[in-house]
C-alpha positions in Angstrom: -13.7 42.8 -27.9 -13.6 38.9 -26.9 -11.6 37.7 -24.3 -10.8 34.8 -22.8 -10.6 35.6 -18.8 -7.5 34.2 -17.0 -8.8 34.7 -13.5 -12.1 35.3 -12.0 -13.2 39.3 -11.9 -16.0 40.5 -9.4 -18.9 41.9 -11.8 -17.4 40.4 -14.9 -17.0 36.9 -14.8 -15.1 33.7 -13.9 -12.0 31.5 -14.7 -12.1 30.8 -18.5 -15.0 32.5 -19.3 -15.3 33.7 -22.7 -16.7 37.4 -22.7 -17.7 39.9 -25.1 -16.1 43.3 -22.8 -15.5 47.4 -24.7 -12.5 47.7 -26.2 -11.8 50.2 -23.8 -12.0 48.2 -20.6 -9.8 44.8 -22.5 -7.2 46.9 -24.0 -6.3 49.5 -20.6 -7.3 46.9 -17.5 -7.2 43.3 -18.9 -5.1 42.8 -20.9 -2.3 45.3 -19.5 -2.7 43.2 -16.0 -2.3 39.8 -17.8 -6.0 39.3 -16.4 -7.3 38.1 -20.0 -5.9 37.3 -23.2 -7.6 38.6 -26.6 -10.0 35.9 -27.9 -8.9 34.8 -30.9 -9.0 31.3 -32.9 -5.3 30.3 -31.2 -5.8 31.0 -27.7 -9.3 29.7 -28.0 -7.8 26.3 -29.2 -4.8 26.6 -26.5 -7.2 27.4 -23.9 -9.8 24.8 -25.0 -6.1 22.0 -24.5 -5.0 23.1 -21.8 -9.2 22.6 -20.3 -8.8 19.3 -21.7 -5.0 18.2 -20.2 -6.1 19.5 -16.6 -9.4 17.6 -16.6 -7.3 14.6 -17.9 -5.3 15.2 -14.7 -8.1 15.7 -11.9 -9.6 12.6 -13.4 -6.2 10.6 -13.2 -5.5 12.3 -9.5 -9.1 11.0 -8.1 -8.6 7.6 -9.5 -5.4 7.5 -7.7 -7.0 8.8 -4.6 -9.4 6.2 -4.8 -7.3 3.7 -5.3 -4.9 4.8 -1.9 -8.5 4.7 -0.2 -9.1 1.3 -0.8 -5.8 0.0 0.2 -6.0 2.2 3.3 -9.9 1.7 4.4 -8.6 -1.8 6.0 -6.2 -0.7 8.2 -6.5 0.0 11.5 -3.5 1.9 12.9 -2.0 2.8 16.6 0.6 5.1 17.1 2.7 5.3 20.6 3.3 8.4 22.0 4.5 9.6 25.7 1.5 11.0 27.4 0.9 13.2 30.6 -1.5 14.1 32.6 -4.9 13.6 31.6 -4.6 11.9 28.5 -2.6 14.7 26.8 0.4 13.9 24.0 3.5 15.5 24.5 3.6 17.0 21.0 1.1 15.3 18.5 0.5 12.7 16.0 1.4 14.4 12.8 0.5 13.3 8.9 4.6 12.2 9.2 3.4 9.7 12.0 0.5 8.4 10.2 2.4 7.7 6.8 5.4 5.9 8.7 2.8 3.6 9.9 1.0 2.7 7.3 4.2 2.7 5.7 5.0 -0.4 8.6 2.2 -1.8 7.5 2.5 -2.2 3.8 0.6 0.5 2.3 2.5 3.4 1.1 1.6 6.8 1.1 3.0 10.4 0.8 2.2 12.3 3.5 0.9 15.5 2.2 -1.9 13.3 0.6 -3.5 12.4 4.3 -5.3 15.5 5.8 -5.9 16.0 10.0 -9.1 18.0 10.9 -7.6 19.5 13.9 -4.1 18.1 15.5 -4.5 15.0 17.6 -3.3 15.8 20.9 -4.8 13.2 23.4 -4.6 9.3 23.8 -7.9 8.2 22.5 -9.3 6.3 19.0 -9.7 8.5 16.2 -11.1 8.6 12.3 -9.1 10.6 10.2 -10.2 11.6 6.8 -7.0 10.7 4.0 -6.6 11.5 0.6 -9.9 14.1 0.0 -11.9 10.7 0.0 -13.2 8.0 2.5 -12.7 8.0 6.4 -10.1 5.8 8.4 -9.8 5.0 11.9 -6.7 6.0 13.9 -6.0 4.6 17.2 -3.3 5.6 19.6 
C-alpha cells in the first residue's frame, strides 16, 4: 500500500515521503496513529499544495528577514542598565530591551524575531545575531 508519511518514522522514512509499506503495517500502525494518510490521487494533489503554499511562505518569511537585516545592520545600539560590582547587570538585557531600542531608533521589530546566544549580563560591547540572518553589534 502507498502512503504519504505525515511525520518522520525511524527505519521507515521522513516527513512527506511517499512510500510503498504491507498492507498490514499502513492499515494497523499508520494509519490508525494518524502517522500517514493512504496515497491516493487527492491527497497526493493536497499534499503536493500544501508543499507548495509552505515553501511560498519560508520564501516570503526569509525575504522579510532579510529585509529587517538590512535596516538593522546600521545601527549601533546602547542600552542603560544599573550595574554592580564587577561589571555585572542587575537582571539582563532582554530581546524586550533590544526591540524598544531599535524601536527609539526608527526601525521596528517584533521581538521574538531577535535571538540572544546566551543572556547578556555584564556591561561590555556585544554582537548579537537578529532575525536567523546577519550579525549586529550591541553596546551597553
Amino acid at each position: 500500500m502507498k502512503v504519504i508519511l505525515q511525520e518522520t518514522l525511524e527505519g521507515v522514512g521522513h516527513l512527506g515521503d511517499l512510500i510503498n509499506v504491507a498492507d498490514g503495517f499502513a492499515r494497523n500502525y499508520l494509519l490508525p496513529r494518524r502517522k500517514a494518510v493512504e496515497a491516493d490521487g487527492r491527497s497526493i494533489k493536497a499534499f503536493e499544495h500544501a508543499k507548495r503554499v509552505a515553501a511560498d511562505k519560508a520564501k516570503k518569511e526569509t525575504l522579510e528577514i532579510e529585509s529587517y537585516a538590512k535596516k538593522v545592520s546600521a545601527v549601533e545600539l546602547t542600552i542603560e542598565m544599573q550595574a554592580g560590582k564587577d561589571d555585572k547587570l542587575f537582571g539582563s538585557v532582554t530581546t524586550k530591551d533590544i526591540a524598544e531600542g531599535l524601536a527609539a531608533q526608527g526601525v521596528t521589530v517584533d521581538r521574538r524575531k531577535i535571538q540572544l546566544a546566551q543572556p547578556i549580563k555584564e556591561l561590555g560591547a556585544r554582537a548579537g545575531r537578529a532575525f536567523s540572518l546577519g550579525y549586529r553589534r550591541w553596546r551597553r
